[in-house]
mmCIF file of the N, C-alpha and C atoms, coordinates in Angstrom:
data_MODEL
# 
_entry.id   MODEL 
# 
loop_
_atom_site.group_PDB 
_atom_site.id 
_atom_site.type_symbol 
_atom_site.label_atom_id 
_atom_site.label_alt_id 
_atom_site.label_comp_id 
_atom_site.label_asym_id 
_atom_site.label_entity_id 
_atom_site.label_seq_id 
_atom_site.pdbx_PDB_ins_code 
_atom_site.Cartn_x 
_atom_site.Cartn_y 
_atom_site.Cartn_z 
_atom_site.occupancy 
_atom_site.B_iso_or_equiv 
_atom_site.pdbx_formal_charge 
_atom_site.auth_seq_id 
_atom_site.auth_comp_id 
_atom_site.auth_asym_id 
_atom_site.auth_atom_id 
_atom_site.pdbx_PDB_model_num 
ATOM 1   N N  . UNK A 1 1  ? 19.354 80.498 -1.281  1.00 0.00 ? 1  UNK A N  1 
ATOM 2   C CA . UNK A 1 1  ? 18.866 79.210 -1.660  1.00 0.00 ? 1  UNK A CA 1 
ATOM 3   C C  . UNK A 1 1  ? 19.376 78.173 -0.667  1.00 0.00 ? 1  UNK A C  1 
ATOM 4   N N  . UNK A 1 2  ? 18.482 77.196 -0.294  1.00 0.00 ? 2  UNK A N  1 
ATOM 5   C CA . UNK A 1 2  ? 18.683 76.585 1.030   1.00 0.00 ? 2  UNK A CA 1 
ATOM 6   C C  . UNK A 1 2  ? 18.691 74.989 0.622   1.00 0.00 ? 2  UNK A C  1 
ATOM 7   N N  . UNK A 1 3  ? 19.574 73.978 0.381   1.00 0.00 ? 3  UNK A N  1 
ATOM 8   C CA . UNK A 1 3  ? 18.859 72.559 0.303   1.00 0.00 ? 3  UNK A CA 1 
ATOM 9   C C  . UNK A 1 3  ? 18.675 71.569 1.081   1.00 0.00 ? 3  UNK A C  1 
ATOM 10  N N  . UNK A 1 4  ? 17.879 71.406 1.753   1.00 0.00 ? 4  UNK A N  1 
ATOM 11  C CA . UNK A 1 4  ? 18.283 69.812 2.733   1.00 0.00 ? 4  UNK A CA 1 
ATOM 12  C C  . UNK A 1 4  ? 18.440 68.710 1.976   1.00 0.00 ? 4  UNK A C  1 
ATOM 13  N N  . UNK A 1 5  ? 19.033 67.960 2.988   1.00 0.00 ? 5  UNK A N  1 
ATOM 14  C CA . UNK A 1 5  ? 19.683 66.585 2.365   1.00 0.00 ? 5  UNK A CA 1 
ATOM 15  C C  . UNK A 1 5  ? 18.480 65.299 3.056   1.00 0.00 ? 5  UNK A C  1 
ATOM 16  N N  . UNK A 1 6  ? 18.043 64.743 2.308   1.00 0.00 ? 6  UNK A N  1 
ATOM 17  C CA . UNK A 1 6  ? 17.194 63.490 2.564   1.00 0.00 ? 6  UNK A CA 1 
ATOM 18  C C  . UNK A 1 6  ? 18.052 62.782 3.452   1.00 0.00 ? 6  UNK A C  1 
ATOM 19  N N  . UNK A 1 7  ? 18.245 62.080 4.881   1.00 0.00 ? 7  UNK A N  1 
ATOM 20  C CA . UNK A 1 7  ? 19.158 61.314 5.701   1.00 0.00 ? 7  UNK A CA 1 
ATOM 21  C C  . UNK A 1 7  ? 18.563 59.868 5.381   1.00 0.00 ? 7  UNK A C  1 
ATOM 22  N N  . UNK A 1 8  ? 19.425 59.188 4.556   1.00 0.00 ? 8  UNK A N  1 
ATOM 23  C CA . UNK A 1 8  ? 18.676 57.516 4.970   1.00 0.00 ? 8  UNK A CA 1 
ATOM 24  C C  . UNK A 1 8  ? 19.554 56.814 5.848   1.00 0.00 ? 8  UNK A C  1 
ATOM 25  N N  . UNK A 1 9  ? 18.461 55.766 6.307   1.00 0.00 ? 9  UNK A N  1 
ATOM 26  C CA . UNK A 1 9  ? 19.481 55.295 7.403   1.00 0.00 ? 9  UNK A CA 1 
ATOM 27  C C  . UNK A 1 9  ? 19.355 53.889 6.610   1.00 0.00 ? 9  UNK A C  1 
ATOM 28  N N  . UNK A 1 10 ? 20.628 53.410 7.084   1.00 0.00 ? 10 UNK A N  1 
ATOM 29  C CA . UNK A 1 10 ? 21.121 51.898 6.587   1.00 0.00 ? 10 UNK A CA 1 
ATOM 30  C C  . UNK A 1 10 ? 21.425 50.971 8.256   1.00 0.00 ? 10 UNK A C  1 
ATOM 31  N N  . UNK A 1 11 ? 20.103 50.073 7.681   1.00 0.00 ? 11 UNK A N  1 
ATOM 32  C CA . UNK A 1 11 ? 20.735 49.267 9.499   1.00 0.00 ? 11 UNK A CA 1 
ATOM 33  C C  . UNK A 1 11 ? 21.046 48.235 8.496   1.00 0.00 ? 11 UNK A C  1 
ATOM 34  N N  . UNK A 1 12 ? 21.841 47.668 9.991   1.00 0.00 ? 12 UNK A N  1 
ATOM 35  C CA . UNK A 1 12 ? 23.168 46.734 10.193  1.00 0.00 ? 12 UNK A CA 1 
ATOM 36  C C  . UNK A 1 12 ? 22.762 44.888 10.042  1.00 0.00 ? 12 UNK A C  1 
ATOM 37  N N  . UNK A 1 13 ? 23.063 45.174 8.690   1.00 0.00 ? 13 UNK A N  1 
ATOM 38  C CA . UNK A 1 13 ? 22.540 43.450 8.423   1.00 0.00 ? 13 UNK A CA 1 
ATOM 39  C C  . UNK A 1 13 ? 23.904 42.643 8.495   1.00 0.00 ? 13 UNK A C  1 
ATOM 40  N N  . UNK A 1 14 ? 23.682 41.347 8.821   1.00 0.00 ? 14 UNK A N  1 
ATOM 41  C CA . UNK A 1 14 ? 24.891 40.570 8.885   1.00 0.00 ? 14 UNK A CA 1 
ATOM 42  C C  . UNK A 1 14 ? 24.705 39.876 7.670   1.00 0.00 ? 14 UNK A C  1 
ATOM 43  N N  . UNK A 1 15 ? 25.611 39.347 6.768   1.00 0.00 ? 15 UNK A N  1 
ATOM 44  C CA . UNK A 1 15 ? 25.754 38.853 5.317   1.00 0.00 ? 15 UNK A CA 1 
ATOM 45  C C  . UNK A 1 15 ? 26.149 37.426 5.520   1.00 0.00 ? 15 UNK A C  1 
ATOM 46  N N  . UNK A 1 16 ? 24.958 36.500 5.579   1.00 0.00 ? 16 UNK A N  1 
ATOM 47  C CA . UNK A 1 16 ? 25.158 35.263 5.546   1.00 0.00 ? 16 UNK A CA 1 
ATOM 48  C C  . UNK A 1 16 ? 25.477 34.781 4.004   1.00 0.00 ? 16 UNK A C  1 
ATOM 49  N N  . UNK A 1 17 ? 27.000 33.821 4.296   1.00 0.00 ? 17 UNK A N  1 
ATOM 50  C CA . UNK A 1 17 ? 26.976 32.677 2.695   1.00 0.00 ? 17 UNK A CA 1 
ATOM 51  C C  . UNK A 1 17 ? 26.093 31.856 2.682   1.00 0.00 ? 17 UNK A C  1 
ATOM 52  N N  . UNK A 1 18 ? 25.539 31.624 1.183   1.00 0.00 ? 18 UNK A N  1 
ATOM 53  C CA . UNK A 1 18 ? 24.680 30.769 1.131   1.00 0.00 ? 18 UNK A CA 1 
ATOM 54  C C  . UNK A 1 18 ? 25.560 28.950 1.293   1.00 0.00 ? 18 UNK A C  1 
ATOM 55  N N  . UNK A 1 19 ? 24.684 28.281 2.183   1.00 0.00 ? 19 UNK A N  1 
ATOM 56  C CA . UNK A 1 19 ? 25.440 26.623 2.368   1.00 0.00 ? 19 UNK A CA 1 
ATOM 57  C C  . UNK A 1 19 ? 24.769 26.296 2.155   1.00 0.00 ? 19 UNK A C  1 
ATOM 58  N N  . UNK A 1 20 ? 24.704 25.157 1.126   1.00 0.00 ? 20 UNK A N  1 
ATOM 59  C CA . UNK A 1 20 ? 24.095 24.019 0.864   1.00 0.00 ? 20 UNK A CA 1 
ATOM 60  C C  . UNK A 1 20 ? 23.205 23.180 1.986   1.00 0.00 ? 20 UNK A C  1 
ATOM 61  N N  . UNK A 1 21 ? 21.665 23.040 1.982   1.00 0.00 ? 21 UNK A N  1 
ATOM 62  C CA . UNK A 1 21 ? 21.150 22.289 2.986   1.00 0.00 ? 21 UNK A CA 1 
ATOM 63  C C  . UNK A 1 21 ? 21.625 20.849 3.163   1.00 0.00 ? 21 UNK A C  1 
ATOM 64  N N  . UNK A 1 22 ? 21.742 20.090 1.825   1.00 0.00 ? 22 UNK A N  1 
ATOM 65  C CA . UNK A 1 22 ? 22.416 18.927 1.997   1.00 0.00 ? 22 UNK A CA 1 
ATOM 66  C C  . UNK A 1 22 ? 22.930 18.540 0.905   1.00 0.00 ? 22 UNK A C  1 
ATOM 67  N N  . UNK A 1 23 ? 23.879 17.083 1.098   1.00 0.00 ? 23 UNK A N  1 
ATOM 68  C CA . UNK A 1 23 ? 24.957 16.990 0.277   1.00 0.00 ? 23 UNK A CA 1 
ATOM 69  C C  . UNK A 1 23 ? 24.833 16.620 -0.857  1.00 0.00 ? 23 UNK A C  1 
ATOM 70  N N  . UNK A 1 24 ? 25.219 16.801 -1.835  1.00 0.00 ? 24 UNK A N  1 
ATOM 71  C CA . UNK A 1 24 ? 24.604 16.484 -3.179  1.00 0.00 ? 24 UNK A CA 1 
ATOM 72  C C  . UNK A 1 24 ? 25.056 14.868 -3.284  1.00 0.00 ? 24 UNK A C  1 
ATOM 73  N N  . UNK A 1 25 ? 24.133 14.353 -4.309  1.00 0.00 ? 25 UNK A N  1 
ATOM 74  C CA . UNK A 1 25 ? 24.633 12.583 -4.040  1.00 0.00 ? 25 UNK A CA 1 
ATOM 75  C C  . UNK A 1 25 ? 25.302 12.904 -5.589  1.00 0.00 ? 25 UNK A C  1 
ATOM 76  N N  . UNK A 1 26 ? 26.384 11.589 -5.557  1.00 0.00 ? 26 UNK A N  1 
ATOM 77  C CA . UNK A 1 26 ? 27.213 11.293 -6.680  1.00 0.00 ? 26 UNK A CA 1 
ATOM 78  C C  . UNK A 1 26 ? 26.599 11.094 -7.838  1.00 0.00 ? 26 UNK A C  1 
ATOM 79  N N  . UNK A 1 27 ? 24.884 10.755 -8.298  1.00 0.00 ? 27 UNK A N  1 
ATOM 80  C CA . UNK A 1 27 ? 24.897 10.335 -9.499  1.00 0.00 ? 27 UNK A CA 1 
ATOM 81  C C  . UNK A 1 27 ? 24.424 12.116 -9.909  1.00 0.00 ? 27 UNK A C  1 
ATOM 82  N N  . UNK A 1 28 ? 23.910 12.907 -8.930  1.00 0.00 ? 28 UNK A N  1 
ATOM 83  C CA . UNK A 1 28 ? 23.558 14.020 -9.738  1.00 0.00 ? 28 UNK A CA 1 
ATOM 84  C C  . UNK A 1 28 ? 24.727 14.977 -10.132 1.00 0.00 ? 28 UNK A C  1 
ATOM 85  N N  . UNK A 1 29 ? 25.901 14.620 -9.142  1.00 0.00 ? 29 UNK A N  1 
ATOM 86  C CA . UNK A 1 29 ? 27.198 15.152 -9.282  1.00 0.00 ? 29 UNK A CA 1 
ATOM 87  C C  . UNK A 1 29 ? 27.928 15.012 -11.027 1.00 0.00 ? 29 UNK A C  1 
ATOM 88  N N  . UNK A 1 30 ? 27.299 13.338 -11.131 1.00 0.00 ? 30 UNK A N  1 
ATOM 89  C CA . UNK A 1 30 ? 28.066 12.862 -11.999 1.00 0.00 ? 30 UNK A CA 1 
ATOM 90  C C  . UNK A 1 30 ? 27.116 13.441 -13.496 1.00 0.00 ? 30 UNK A C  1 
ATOM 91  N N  . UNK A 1 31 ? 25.695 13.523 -13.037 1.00 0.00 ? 31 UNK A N  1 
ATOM 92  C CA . UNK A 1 31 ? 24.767 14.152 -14.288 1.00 0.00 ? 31 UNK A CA 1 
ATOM 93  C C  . UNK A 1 31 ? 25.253 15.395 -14.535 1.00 0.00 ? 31 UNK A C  1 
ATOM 94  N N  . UNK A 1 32 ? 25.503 16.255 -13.481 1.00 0.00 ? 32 UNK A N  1 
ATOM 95  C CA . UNK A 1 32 ? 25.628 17.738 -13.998 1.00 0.00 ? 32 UNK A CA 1 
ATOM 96  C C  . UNK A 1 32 ? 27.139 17.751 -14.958 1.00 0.00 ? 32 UNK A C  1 
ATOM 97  N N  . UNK A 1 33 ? 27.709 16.621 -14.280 1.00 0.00 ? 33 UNK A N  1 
ATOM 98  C CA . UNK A 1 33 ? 29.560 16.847 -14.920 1.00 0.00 ? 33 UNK A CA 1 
ATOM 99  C C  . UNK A 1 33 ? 29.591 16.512 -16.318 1.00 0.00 ? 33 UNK A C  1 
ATOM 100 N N  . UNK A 1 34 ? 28.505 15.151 -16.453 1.00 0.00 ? 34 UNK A N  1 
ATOM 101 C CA . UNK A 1 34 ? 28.519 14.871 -18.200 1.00 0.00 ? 34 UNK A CA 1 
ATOM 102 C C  . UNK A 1 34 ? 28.030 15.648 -19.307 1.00 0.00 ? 34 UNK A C  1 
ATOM 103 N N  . UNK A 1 35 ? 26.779 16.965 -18.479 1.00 0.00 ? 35 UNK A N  1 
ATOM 104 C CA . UNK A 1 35 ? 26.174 17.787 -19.248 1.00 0.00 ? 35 UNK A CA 1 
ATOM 105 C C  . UNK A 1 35 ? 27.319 18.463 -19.646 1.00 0.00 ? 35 UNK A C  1 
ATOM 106 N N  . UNK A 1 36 ? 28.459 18.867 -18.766 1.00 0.00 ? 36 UNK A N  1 
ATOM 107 C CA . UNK A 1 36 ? 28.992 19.692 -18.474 1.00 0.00 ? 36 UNK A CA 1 
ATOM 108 C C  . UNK A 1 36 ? 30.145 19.926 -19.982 1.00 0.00 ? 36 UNK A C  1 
ATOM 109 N N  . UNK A 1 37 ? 30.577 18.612 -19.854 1.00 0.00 ? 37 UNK A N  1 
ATOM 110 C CA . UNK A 1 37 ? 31.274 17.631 -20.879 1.00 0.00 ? 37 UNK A CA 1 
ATOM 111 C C  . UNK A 1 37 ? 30.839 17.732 -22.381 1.00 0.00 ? 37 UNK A C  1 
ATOM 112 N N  . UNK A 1 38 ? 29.581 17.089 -22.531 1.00 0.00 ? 38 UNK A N  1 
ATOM 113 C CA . UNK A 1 38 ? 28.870 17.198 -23.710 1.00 0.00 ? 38 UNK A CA 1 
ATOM 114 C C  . UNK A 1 38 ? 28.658 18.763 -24.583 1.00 0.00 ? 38 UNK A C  1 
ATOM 115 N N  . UNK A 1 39 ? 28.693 19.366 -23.429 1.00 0.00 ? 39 UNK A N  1 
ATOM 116 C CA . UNK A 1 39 ? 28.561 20.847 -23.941 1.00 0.00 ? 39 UNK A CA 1 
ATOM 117 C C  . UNK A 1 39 ? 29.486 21.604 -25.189 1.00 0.00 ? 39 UNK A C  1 
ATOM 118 N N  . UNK A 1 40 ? 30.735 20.820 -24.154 1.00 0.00 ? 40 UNK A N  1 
ATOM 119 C CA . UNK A 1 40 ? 32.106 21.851 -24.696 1.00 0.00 ? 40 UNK A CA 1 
ATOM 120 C C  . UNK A 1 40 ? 32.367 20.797 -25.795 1.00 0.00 ? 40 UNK A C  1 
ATOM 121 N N  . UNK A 1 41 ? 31.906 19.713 -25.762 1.00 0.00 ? 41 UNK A N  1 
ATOM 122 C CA . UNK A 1 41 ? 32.258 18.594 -27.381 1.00 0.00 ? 41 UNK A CA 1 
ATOM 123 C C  . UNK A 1 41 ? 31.241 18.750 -28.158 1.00 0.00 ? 41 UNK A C  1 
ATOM 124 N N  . UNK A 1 42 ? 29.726 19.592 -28.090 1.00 0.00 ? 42 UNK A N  1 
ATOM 125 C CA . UNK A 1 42 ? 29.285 19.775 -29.362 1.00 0.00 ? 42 UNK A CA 1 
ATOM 126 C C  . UNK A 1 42 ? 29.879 21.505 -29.772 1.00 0.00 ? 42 UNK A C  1 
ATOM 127 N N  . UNK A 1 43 ? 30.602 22.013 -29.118 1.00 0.00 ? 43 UNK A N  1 
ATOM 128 C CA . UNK A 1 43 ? 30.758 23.086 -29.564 1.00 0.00 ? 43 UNK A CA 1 
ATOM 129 C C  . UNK A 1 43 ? 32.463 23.346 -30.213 1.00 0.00 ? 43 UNK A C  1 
ATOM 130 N N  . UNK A 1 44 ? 32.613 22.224 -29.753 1.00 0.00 ? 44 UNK A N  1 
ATOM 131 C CA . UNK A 1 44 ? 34.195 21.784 -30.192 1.00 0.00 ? 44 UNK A CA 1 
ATOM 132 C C  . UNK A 1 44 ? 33.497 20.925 -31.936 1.00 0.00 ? 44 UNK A C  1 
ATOM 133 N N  . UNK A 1 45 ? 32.896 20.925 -32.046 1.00 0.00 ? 45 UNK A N  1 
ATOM 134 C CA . UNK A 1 45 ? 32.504 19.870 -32.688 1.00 0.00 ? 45 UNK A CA 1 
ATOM 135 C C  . UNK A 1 45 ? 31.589 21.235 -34.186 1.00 0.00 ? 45 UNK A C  1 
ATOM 136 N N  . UNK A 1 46 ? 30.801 22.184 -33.510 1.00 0.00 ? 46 UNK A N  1 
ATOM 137 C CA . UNK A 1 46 ? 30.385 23.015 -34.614 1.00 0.00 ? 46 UNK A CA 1 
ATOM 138 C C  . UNK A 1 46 ? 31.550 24.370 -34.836 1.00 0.00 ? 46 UNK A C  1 
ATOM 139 N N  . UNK A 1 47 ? 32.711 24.407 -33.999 1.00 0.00 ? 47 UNK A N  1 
ATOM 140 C CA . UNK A 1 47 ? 33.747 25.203 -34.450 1.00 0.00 ? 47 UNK A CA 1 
ATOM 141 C C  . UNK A 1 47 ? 34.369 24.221 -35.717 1.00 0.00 ? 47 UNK A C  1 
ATOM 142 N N  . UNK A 1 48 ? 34.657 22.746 -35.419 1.00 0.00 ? 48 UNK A N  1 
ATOM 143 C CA . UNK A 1 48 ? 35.679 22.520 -36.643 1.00 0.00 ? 48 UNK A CA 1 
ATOM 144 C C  . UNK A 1 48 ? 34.632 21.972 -38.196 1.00 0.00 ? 48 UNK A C  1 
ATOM 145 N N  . UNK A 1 49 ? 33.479 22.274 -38.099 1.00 0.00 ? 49 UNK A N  1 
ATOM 146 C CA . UNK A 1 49 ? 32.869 22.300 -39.087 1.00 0.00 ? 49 UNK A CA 1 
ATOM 147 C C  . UNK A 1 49 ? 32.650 23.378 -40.027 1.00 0.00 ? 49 UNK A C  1 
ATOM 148 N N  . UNK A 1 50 ? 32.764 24.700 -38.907 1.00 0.00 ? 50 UNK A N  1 
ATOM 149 C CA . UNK A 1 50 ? 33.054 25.965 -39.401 1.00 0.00 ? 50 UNK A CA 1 
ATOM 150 C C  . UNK A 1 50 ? 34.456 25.856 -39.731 1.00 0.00 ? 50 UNK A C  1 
ATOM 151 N N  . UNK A 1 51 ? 35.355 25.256 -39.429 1.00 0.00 ? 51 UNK A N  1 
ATOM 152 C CA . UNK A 1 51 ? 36.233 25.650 -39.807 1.00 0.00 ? 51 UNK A CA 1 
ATOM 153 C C  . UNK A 1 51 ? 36.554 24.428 -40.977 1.00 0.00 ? 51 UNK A C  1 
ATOM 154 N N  . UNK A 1 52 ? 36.134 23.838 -41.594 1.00 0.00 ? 52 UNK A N  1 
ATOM 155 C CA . UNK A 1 52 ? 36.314 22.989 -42.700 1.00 0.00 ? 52 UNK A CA 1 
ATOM 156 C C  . UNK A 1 52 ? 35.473 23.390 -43.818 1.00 0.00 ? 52 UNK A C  1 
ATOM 157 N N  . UNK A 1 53 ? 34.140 24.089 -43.438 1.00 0.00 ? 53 UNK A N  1 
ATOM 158 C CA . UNK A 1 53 ? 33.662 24.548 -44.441 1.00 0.00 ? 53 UNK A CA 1 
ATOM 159 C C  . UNK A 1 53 ? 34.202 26.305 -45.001 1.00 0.00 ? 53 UNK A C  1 
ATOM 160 N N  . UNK A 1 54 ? 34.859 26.418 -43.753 1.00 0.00 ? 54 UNK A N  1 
ATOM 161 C CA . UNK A 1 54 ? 35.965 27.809 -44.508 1.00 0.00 ? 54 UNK A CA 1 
ATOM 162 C C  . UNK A 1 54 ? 36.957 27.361 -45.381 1.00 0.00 ? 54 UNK A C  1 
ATOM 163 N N  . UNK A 1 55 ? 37.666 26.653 -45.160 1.00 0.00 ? 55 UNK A N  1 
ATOM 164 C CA . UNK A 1 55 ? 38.924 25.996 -45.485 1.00 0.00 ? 55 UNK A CA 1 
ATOM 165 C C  . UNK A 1 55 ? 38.925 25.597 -47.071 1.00 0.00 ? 55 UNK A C  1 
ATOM 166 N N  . UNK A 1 56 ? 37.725 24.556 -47.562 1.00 0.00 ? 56 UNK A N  1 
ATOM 167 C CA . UNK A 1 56 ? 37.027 24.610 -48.689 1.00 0.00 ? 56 UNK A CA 1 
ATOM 168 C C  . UNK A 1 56 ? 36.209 25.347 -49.129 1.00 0.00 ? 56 UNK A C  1 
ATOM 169 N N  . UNK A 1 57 ? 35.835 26.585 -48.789 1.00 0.00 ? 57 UNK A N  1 
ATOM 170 C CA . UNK A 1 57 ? 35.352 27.438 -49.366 1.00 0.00 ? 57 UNK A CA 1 
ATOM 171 C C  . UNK A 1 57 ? 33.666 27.171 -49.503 1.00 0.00 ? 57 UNK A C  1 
ATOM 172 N N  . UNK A 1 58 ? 33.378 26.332 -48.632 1.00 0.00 ? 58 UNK A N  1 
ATOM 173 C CA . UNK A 1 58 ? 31.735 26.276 -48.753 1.00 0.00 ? 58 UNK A CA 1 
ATOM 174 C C  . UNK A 1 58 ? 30.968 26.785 -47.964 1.00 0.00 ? 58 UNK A C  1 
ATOM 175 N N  . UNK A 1 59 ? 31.529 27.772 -47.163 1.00 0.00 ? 59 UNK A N  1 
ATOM 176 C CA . UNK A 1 59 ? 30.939 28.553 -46.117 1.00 0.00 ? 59 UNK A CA 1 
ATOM 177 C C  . UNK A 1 59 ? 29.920 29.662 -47.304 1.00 0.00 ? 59 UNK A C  1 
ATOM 178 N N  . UNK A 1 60 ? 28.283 29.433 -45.931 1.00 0.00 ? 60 UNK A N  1 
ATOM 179 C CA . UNK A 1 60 ? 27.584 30.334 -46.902 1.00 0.00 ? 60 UNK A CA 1 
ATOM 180 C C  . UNK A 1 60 ? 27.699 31.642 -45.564 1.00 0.00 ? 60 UNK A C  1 
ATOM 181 N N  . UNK A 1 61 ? 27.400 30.945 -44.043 1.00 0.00 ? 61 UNK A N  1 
ATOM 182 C CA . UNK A 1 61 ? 27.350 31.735 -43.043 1.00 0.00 ? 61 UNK A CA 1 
ATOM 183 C C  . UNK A 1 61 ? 28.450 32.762 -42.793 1.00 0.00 ? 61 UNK A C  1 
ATOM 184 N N  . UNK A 1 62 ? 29.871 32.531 -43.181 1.00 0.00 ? 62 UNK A N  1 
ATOM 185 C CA . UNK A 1 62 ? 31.419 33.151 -42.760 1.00 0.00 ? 62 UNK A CA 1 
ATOM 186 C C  . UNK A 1 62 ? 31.356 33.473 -43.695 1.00 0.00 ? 62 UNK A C  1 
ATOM 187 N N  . UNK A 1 63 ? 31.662 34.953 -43.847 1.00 0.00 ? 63 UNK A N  1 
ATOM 188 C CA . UNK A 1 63 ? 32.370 34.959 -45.181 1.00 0.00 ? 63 UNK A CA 1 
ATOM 189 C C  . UNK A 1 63 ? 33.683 35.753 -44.850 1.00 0.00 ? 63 UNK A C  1 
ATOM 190 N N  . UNK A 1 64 ? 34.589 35.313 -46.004 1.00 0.00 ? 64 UNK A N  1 
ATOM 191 C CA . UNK A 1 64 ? 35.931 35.185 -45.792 1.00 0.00 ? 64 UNK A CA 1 
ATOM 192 C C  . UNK A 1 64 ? 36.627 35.942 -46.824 1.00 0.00 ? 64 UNK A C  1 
ATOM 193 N N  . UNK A 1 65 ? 38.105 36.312 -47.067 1.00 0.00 ? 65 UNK A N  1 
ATOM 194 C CA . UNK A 1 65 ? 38.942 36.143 -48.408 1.00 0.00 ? 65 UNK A CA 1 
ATOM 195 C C  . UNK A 1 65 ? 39.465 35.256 -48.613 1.00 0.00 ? 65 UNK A C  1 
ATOM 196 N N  . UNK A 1 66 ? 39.443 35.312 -49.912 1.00 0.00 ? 66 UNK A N  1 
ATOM 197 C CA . UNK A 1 66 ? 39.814 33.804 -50.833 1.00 0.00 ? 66 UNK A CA 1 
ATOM 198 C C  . UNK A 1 66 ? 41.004 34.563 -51.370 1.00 0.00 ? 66 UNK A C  1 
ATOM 199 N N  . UNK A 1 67 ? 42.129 33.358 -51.357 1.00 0.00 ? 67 UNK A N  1 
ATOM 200 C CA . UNK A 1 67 ? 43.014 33.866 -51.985 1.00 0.00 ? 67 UNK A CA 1 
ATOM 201 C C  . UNK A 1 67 ? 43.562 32.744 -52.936 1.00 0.00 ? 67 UNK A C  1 
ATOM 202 N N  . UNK A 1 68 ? 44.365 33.073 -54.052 1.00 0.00 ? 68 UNK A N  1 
ATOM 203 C CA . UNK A 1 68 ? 44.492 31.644 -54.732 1.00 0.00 ? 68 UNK A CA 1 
ATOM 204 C C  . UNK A 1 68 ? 45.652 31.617 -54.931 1.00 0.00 ? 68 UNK A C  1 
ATOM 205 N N  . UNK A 1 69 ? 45.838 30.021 -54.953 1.00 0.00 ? 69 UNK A N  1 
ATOM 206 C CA . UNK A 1 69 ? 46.896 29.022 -55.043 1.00 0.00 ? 69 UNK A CA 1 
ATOM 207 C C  . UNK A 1 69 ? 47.709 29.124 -56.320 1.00 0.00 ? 69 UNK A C  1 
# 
């Protein structure tokens, strides 16, 4: 039983980084940063709602153990 091996050839690419064509201006700098911002404060914002409606026990989504006082 005899197998040949398929030969591929790999040519020689050079690996350019991608650079920016031009410079970004400050107000889009400053748009992407406030999205950026807003993001992590509505999600800061639906963690401590989850976590108040655990706390009082009105969670329908979490469910939890209750333990009593």
């Amino acid at each position: 039983m005899s197998f040949t091996s398929n030969s591929i050839t790999i040519k020689n690419y050079t690996n350019y980084m991608a650079v920016p064509k031009k410079r970004t201006s400050i107000s889009k700098k400053n748009i992407r940063n406030t999205l950026w911002k807003k993001k992590g404060y509505f999600t800061t914002l639906k963690a401590f709602s989850l976590a108040q409606s655990i706390f009082t026990g009105n969670s329908k989504s979490f469910f939890c153990k209750k333990y009593k006082r």
